[in-house]
N, CA, C and O atoms as a CHARMM CRD file, in Angstrom:
* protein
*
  256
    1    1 UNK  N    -35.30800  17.14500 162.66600 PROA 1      0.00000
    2    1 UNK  CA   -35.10900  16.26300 161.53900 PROA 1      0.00000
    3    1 UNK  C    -33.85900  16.70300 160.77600 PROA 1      0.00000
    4    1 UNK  O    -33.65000  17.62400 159.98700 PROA 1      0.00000
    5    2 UNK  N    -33.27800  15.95500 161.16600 PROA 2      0.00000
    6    2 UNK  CA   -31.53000  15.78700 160.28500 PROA 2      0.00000
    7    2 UNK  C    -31.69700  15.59500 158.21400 PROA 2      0.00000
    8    2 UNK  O    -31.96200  14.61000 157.52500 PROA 2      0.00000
    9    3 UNK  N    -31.34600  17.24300 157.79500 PROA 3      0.00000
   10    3 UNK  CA   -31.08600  16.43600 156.05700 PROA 3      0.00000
   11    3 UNK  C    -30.18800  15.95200 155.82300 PROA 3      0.00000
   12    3 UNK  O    -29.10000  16.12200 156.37300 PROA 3      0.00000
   13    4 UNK  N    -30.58500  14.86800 154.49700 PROA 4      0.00000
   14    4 UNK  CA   -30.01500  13.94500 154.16600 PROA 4      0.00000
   15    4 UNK  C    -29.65000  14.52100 152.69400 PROA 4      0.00000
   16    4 UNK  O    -30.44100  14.33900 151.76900 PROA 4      0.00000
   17    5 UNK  N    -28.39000  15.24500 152.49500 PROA 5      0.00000
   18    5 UNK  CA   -28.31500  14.93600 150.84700 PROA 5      0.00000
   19    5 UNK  C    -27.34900  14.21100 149.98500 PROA 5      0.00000
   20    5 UNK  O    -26.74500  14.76800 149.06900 PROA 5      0.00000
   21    6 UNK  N    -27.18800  12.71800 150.35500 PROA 6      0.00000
   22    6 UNK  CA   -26.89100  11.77600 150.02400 PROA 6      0.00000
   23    6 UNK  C    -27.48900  11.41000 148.55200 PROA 6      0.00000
   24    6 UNK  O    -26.86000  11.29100 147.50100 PROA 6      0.00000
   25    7 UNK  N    -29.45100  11.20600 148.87500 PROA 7      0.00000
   26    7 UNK  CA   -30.30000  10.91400 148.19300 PROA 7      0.00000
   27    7 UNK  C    -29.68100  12.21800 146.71000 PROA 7      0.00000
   28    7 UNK  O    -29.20500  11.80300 145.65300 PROA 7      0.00000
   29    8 UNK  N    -29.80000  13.20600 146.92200 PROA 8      0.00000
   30    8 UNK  CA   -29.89900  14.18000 146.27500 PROA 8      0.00000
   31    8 UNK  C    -27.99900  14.14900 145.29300 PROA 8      0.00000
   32    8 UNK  O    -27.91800  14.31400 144.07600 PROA 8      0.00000
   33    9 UNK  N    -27.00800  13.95800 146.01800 PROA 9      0.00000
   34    9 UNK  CA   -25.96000  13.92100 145.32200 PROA 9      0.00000
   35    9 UNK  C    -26.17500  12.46400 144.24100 PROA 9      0.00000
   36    9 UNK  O    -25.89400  12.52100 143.04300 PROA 9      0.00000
   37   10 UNK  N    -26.70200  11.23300 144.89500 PROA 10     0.00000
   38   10 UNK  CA   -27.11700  10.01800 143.90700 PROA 10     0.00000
   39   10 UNK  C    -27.82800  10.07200 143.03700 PROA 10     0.00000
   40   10 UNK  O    -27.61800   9.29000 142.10900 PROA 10     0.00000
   41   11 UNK  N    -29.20800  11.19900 142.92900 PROA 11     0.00000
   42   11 UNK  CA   -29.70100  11.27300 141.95300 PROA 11     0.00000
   43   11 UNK  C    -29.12400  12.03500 140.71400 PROA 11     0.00000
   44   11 UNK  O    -29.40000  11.82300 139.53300 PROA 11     0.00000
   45   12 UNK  N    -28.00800  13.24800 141.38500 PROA 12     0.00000
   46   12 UNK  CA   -27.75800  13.96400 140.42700 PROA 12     0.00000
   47   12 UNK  C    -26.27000  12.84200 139.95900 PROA 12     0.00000
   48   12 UNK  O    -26.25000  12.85800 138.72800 PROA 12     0.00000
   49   13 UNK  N    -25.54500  12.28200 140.28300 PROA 13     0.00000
   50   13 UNK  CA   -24.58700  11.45300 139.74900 PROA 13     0.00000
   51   13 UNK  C    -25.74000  10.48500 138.38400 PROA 13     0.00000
   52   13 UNK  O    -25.36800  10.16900 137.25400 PROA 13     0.00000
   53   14 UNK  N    -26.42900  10.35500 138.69000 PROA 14     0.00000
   54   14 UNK  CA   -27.28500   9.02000 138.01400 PROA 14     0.00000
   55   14 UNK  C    -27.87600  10.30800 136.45600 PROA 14     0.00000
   56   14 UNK  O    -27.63400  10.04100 135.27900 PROA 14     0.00000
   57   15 UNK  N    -28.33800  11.09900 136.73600 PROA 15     0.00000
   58   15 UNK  CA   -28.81500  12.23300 136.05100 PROA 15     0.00000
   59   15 UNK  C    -27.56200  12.75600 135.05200 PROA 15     0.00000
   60   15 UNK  O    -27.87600  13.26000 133.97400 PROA 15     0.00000
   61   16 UNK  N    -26.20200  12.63700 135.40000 PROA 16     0.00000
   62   16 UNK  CA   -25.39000  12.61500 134.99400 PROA 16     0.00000
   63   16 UNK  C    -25.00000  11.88100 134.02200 PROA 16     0.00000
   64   16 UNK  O    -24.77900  12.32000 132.89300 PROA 16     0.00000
   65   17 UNK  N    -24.83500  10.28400 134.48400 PROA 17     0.00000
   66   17 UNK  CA   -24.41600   9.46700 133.38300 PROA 17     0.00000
   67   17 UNK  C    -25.47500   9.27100 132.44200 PROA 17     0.00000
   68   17 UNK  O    -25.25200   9.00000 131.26200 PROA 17     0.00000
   69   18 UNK  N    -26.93500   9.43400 133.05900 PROA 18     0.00000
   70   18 UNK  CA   -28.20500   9.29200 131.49200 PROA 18     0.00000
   71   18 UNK  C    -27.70300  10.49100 130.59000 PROA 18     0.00000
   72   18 UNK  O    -27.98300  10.27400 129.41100 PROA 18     0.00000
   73   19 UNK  N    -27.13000  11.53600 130.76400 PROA 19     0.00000
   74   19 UNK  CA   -26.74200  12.57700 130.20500 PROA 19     0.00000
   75   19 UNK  C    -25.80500  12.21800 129.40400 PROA 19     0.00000
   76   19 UNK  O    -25.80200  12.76500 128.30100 PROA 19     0.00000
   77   20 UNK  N    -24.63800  11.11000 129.73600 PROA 20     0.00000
   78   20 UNK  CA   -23.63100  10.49000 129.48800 PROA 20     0.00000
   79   20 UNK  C    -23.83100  10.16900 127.98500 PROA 20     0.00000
   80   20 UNK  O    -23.60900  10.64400 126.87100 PROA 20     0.00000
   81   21 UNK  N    -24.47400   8.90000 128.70000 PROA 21     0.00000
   82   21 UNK  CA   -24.65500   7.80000 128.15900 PROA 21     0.00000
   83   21 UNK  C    -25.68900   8.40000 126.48500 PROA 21     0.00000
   84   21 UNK  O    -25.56900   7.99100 125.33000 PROA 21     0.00000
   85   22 UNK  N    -26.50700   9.33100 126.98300 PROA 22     0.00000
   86   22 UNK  CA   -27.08900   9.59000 125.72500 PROA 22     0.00000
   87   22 UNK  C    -26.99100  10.53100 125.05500 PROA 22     0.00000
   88   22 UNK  O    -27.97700  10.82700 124.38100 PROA 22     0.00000
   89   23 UNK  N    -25.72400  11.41400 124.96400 PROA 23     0.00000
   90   23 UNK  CA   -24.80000  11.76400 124.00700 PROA 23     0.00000
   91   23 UNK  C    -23.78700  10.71700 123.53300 PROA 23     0.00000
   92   23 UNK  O    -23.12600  11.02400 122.54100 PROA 23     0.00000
   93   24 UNK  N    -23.58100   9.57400 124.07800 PROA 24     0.00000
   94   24 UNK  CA   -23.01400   8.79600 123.27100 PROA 24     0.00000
   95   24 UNK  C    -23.20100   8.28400 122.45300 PROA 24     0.00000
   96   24 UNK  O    -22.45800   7.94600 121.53200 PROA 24     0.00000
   97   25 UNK  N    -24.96200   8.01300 122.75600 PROA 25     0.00000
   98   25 UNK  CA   -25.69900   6.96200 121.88200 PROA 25     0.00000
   99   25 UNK  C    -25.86800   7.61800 120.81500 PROA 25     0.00000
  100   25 UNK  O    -25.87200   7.01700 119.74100 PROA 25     0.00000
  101   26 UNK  N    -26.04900   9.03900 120.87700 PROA 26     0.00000
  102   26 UNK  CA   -26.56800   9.98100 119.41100 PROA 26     0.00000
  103   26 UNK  C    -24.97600   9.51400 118.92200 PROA 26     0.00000
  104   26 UNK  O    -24.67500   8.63400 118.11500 PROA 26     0.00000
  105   27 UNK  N    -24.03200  10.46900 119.74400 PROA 27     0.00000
  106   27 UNK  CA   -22.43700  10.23100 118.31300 PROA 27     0.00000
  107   27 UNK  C    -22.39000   8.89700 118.20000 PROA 27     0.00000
  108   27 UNK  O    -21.87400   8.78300 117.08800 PROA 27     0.00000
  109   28 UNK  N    -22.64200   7.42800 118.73200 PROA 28     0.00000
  110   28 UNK  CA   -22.23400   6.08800 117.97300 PROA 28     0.00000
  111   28 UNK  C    -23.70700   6.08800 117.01800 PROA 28     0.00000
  112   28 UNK  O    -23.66000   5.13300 116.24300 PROA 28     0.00000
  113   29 UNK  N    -24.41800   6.53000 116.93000 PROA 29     0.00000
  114   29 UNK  CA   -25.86300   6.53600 116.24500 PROA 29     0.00000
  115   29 UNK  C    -25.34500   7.05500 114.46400 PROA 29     0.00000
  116   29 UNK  O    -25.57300   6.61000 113.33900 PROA 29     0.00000
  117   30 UNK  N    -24.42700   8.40500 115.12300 PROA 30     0.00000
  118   30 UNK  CA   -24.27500   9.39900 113.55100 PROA 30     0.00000
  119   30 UNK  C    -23.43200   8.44400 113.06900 PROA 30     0.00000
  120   30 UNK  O    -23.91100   7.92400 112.06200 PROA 30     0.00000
  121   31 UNK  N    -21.96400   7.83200 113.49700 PROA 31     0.00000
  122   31 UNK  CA   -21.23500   6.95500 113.23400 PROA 31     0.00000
  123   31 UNK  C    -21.63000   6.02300 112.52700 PROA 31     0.00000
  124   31 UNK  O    -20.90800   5.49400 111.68200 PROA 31     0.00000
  125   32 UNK  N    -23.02500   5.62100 112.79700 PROA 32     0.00000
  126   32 UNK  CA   -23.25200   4.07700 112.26400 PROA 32     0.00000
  127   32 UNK  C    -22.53100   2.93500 113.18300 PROA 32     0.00000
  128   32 UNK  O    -22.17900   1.90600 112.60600 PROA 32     0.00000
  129   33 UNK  N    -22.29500   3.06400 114.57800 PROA 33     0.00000
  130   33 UNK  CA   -22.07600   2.18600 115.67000 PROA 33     0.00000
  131   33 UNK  C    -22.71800   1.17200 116.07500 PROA 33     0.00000
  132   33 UNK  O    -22.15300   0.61600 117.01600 PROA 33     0.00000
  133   34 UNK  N    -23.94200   0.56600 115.65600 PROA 34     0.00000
  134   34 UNK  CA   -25.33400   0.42300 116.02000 PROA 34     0.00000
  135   34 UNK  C    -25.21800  -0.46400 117.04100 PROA 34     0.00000
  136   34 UNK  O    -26.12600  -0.39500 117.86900 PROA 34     0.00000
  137   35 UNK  N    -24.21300  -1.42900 117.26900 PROA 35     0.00000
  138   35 UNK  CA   -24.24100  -2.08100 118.25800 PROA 35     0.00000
  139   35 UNK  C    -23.52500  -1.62500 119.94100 PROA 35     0.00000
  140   35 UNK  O    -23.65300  -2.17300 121.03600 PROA 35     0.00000
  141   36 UNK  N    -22.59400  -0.12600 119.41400 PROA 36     0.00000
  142   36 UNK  CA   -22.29700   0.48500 120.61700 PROA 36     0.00000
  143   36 UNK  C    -23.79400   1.58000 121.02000 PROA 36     0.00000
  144   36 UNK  O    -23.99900   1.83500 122.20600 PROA 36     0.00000
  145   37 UNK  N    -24.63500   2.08300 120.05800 PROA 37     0.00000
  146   37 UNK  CA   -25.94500   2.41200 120.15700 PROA 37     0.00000
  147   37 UNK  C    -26.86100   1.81900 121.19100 PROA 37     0.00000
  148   37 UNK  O    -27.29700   2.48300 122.13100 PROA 37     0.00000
  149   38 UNK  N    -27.12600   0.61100 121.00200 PROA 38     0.00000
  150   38 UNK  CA   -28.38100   0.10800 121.78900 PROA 38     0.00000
  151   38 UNK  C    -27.59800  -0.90300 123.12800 PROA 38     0.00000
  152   38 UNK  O    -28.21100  -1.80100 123.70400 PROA 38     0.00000
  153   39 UNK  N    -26.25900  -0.55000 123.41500 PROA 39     0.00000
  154   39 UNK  CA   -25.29500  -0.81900 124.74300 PROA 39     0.00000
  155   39 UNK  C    -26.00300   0.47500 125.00300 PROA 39     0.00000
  156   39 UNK  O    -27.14400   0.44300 125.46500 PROA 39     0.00000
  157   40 UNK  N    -25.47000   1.49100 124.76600 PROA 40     0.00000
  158   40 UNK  CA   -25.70100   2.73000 125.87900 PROA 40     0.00000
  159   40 UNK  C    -27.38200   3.17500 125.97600 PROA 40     0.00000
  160   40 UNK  O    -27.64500   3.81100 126.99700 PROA 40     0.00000
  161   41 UNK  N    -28.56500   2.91400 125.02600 PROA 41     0.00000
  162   41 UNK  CA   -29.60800   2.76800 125.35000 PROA 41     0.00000
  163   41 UNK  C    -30.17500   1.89800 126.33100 PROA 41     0.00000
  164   41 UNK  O    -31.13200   2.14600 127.06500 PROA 41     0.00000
  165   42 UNK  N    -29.21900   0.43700 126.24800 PROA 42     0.00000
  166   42 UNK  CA   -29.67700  -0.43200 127.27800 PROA 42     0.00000
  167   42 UNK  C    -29.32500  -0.00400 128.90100 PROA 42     0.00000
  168   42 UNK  O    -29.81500  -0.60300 129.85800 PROA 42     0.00000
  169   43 UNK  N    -28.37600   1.15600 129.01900 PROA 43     0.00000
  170   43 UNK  CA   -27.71900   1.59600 130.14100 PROA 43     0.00000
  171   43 UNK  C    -28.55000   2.28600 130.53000 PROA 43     0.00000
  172   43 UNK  O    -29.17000   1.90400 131.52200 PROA 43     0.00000
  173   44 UNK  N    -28.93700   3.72600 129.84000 PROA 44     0.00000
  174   44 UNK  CA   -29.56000   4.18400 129.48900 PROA 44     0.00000
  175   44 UNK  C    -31.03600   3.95700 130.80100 PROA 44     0.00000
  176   44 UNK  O    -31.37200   4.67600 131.74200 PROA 44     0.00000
  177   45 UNK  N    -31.70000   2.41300 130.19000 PROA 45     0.00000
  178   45 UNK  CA   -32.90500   1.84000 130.69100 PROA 45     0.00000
  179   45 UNK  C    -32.99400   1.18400 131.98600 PROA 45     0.00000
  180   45 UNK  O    -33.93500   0.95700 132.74600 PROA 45     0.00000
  181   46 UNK  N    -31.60200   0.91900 132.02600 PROA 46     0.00000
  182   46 UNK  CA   -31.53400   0.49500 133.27700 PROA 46     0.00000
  183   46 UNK  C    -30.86600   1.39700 134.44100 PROA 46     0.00000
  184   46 UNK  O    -30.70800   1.01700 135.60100 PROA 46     0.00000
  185   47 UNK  N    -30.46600   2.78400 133.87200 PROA 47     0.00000
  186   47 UNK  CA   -30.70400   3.61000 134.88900 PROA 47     0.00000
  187   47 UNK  C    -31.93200   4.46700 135.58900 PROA 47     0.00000
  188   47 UNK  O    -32.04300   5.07800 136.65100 PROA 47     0.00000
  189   48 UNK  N    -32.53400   4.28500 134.80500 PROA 48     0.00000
  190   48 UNK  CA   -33.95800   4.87700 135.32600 PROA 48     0.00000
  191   48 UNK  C    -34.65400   4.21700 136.69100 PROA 48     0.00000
  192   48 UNK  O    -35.08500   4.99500 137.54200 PROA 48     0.00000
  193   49 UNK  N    -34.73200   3.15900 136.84100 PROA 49     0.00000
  194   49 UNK  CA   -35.25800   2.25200 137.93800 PROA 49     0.00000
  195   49 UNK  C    -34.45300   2.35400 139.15600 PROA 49     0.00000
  196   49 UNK  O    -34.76300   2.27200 140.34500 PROA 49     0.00000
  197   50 UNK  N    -32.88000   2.63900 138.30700 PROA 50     0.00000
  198   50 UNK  CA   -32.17500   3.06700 140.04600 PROA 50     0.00000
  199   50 UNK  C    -32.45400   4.26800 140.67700 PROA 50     0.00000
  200   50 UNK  O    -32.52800   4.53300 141.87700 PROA 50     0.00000
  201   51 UNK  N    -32.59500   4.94000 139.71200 PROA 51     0.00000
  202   51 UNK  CA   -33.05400   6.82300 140.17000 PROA 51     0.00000
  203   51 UNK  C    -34.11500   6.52700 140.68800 PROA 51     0.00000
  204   51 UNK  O    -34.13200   6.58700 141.91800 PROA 51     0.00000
  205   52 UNK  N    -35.37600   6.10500 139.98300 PROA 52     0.00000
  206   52 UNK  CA   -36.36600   5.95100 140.86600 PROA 52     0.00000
  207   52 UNK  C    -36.32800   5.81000 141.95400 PROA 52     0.00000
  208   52 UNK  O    -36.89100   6.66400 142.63900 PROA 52     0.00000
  209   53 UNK  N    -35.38200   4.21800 142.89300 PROA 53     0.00000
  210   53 UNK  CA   -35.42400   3.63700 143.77200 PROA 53     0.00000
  211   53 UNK  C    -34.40400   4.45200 144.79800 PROA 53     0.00000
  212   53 UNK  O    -34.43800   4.13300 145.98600 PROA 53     0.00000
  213   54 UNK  N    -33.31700   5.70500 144.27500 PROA 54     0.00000
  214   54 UNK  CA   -33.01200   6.39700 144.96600 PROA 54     0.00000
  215   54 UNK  C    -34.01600   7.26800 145.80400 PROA 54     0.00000
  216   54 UNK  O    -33.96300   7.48600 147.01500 PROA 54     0.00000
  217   55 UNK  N    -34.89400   7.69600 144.94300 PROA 55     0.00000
  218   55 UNK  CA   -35.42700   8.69000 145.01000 PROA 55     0.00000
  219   55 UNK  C    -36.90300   8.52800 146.27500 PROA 55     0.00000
  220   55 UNK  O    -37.54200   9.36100 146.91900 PROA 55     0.00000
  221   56 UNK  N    -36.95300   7.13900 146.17000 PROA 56     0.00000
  222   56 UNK  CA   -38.05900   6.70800 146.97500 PROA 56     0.00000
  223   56 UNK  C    -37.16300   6.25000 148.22600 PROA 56     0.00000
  224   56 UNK  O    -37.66800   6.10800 149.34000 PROA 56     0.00000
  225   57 UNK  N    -36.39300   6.12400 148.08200 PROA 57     0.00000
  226   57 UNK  CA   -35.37100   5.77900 149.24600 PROA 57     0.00000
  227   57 UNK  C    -35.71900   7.20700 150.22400 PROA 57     0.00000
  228   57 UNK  O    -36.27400   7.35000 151.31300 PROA 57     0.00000
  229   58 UNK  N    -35.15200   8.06800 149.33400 PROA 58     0.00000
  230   58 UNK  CA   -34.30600   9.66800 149.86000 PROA 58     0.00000
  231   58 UNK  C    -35.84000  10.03900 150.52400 PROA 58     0.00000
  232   58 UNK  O    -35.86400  10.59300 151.62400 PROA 58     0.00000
  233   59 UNK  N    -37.07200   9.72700 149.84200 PROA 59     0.00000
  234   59 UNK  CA   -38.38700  10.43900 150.21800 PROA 59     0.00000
  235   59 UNK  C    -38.79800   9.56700 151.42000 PROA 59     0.00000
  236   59 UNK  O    -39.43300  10.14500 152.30300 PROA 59     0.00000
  237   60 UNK  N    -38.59000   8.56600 151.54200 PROA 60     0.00000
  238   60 UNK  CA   -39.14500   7.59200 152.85700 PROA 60     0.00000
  239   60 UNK  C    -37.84000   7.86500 153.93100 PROA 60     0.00000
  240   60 UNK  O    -38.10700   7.28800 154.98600 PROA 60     0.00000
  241   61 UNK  N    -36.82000   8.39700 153.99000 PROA 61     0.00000
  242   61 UNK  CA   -36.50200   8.69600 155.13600 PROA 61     0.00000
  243   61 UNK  C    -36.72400  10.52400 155.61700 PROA 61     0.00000
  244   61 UNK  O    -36.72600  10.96900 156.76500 PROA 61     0.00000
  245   62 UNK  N    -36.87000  11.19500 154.49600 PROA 62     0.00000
  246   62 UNK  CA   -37.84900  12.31400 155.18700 PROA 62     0.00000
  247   62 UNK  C    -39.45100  12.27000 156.19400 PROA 62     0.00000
  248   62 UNK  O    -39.81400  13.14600 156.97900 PROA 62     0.00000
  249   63 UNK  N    -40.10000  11.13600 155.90000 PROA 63     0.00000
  250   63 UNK  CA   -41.39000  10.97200 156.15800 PROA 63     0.00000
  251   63 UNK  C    -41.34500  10.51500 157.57100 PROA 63     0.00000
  252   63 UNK  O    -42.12700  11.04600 158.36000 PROA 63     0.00000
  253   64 UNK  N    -40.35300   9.39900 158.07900 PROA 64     0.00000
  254   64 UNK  CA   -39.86700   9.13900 159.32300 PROA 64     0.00000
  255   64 UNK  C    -39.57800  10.46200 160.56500 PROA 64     0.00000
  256   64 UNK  O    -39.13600  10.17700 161.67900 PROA 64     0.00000
């Protein structure tokens, strides 16, 4: 069985920008940004579902 760390470099890129993204949201937060705030929360939310779907990706071709 051949590893794959594809799965594993995508999750940590994705792990990255939530990291990003939510130090931004705190400094446009202290700012009083509120509408650059709940942009990077909304990013934020919609990175989670891709990690997930990496992650179930990366685990269903180990199981093969």
């Amino acid at each position: 069985m051949k590893r794959s760390y594809l799965p594993v470099a995508l999750l940590l890129a994705v792990l990255m920008l939530n990291i990003i993204f939510t130090q931004y949201m705190v400094h446009q937060y202290f700012y009083e940004h509120f509408t650059n705030t709940i942009i990077a929360a909304v990013i934020n939310v919609i990175l989670f579902p891709i990690a997930f779907l990496i992650y179930k990706k990366g685990v269903n071709v180990h199981d093969q």
